[in-house]
C-alpha positions in Angstrom: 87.8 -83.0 -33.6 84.7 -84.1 -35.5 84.6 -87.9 -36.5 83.9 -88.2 -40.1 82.6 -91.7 -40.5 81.3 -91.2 -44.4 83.2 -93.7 -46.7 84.9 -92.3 -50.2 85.1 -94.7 -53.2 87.7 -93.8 -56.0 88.4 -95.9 -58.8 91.8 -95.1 -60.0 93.1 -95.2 -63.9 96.7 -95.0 -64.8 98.0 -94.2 -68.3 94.2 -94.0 -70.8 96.6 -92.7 -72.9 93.5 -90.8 -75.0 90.5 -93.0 -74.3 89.0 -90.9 -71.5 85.1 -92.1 -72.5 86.9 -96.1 -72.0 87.9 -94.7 -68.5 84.3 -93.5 -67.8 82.4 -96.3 -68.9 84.6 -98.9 -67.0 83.7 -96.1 -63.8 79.8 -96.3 -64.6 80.2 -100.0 -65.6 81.8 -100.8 -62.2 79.4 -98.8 -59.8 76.5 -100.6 -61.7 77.8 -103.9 -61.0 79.1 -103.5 -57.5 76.2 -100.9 -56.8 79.0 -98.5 -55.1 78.4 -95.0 -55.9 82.0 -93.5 -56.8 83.3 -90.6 -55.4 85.4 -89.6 -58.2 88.0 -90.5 -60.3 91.8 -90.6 -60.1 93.9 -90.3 -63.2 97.9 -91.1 -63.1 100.2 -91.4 -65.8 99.5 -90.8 -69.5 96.3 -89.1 -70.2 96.9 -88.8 -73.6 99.2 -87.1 -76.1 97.5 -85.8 -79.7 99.9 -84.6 -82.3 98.9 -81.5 -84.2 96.4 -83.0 -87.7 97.6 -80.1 -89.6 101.2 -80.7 -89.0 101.4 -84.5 -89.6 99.0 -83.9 -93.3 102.1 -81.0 -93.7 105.1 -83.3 -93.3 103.6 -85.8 -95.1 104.8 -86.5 -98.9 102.1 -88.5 -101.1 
């Protein structure tokens, strides 16, 4: 079996709940400080939930 000694740097992200440019700035934030190159990105949890515009401007009374 063939040793694979590369490392793999994830940062992980749980619950952005919508702010998914957030999530990638704190990634490209943190491999310019640390000067890690990431390998990717893990998202868990909550990426974000967008009601319908049309719908809520519908039920609305004004």
């Amino acid at each position: 079996m063939k040793s694979d000694n590369q490392k793999y740097h994830f940062a992980v992200f749980g619950d952005i709940h919508g702010r998914v440019a957030l999530m990638y700035t704190l990634a490209f934030l943190w491999e310019n400080e640390s000067g890690i190159k990431l390998s990717g990105i893990l998202q868990v949890g909550d990426m974000g939930a967008f009601p319908n515009p049309l719908k809520v401007f519908k039920n609305r009374q004004t």
